[in-house]
N, C-alpha and C positions, 0 to 999 in steps of 0.2 A: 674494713679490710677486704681484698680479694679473697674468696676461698681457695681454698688450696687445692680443688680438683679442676681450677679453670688453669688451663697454658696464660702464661702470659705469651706477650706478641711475637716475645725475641725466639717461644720454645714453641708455637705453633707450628705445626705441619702446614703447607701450602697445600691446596688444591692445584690441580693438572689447569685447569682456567685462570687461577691466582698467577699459579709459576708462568703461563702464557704472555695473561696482561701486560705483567710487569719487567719479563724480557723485551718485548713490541715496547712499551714505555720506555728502554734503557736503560734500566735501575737494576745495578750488579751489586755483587759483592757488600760492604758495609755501608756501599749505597742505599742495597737494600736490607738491612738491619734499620737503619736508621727511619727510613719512610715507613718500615712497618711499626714501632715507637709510639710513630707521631700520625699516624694514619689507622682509623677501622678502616672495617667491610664495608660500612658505609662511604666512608671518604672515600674510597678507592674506586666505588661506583659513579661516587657524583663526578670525580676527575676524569673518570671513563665516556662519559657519556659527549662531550667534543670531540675526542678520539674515536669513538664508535660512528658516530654520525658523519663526519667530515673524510678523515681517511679509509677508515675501513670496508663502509658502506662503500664510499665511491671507488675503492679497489674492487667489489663485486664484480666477477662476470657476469655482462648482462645474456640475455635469453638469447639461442640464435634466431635471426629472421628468418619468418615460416611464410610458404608464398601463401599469397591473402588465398586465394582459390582453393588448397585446401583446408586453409583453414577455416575460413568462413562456408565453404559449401556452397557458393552465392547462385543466386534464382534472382530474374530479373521479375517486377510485380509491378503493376498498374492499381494502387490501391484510392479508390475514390472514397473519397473522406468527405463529408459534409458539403459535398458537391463540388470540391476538387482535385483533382487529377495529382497523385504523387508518385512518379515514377522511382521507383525503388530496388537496391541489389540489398537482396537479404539474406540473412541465413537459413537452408532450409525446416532446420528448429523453431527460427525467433516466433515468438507467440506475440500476435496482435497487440496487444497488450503494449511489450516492449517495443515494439514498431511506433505505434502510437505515443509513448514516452521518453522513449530514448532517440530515435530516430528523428519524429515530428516534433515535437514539444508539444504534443497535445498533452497536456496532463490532468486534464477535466478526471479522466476515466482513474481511479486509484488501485491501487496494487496491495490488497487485505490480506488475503490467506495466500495465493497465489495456488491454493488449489479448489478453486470452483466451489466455495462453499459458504461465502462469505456472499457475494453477490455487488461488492464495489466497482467491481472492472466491468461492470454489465453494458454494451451496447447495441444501437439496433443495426441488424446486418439485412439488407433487402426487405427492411421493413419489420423485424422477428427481433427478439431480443436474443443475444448469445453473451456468454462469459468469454472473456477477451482473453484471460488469462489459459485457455482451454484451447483454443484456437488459433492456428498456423496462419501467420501473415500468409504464408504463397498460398493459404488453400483461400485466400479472400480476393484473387485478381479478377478485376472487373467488376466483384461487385457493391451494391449501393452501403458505406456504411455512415452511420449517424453518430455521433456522439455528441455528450452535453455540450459542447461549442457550439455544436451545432441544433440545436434547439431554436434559439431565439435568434428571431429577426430582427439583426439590427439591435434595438435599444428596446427593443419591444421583447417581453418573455413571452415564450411557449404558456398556457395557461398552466400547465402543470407546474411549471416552476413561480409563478405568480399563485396559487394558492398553497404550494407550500412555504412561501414565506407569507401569509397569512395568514397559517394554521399552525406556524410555526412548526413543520413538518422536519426540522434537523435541530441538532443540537451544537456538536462538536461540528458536524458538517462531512466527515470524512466520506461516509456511506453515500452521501444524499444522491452523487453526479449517478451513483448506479439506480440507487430511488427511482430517480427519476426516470431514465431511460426506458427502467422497468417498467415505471407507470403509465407513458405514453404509450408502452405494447399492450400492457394489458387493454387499456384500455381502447386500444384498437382492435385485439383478442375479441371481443366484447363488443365490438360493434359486425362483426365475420359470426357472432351466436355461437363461438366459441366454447365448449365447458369444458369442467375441471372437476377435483378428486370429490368436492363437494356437493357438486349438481344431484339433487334430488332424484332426477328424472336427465339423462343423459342422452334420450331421441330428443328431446326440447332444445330448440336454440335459447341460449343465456344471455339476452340483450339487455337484461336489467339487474344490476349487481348489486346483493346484496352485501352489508359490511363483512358477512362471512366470509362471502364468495372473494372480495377484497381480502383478506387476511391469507387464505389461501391463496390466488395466485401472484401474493406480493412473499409470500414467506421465504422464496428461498434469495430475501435481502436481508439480512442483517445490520441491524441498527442495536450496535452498544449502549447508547445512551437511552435507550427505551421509549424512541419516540413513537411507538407504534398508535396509539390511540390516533394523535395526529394528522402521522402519513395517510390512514384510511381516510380519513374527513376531508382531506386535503381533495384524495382523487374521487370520492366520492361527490365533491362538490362540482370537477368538471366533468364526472361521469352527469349526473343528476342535470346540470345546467342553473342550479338553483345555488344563490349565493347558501350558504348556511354559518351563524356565529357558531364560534369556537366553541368547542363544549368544556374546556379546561378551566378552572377558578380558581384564587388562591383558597389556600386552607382558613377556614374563619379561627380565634383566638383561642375559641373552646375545642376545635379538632386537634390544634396544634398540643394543648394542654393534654387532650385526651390522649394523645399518642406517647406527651412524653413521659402521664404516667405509667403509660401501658410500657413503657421501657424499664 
């Protein structure tokens, strides 16, 4: 049996939304006795939902037309991209980043935190690595920039992107396109006797890097899936010049054991 402190349908109050709907539906009077009977709040919704989509929606007033200029702000840019020429009207907001995504379909370069902290959207600008996501498409006319498209020649890969899939330097992959970018500066960082927070000795040029000095000026990339051991091997092997095997192994029977009694 119903409890006695529930209305039935016929002694309900409508809501200001209920009474709405079911005017707009056309269901008067013992019209509407009857459909509430034979209808919940549920039916009522699911009957709703062709009405809502088809007429209602499409009686929306749409937005009025804004003229593009001020809307967009627009600046006209010469953005050289991986050695060509994309003449562009952009907004004077849009960040590199979205220029490169939205605009080119470059989408080598990925979009993590979108606030510099993350190190995915990392490209090299005149040769320097910058955060894309940080940086003003109009503040970049004219000059050189790089992205992981533009690495490899052709069918041929950039070495750095050839020993990190050797070293198995990515996991999921999302991070990697900024990895890389990164690596190829450091490592020209590094060839200029460049140092870092690390450098022992800071009047010394650092032409020889060690995995420290790697770990340091690779940190501000982020890699979720923990491939850090890796990524250093990786750039340390085209820093070096010297092939090097992986130093990763699986776990023998007895580690495996060991760990899962230690759980």
């Amino acid at each position: 049996m119903k409890p006695s402190n529930q209305p039935s349908s016929q002694d309900r109050k409508l809501g200001k939304e209920e009474e709405q709907l079911l005017d707009d539906l056309g269901i008067f009077g013992q019209s509407r006795r009857t459909f509430l009977n034979q209808m919940s709040a549920a039916g009522i919704s699911l009957m709703a939902v062709p009405y809502f989509t088809s007429d209602m929606f499409a009686q929306a007033p749409k937005a009025p037309d804004l003229d593009p200029e001020s809307l967009l702000n627009a600046l006209e840019v010469n953005l050289k991209i991986n050695g060509d020429t994309y003449p562009l009207q952009v907004d004077s907001r849009m960040t590199l980043l979205d220029a490169l995504r939205e605009r080119l379909n470059l989408t080598g370069s990925k979009k993590g935190c979108d606030h510099g902290q993350c190190g995915a959207c990392t490209v090299l600008i005149d040769g320097k690595r910058k955060l894309s996501c940080l940086t003003l498409s109009a503040t970049c006319k004219d000059k050189e920039i790089t992205t992981v498209e533009g690495l490899a020649q052709g069918t041929d890969l950039h070495p750095v992107q050839a020993a990190f899939l050797k070293h198995d330097g990515f996991q999921c992959g999302y991070c990697t396109p900024g990895q890389i970018c990164s690596a190829v500066s450091l490592l020209n960082e590094a060839k200029r006797g460049e140092v870092s927070y690390v450098t022992e000795n800071v009047k010394d040029e650092v032409t020889q890097l060690s995995d420290k000095e790697i770990r340091e000026r690779m940190s501000g990339n982020i890699c979720r899936c923990g491939a850090y051991n890796n990524i250093v091997q990786a750039i340390q092997e085209v820093h070096s010049g010297k092939a090097e095997m992986p130093r990763w192994e699986f776990a023998t029977e007895q580690e495996l054991e060991a760990s899962r009694t230690a759980e």
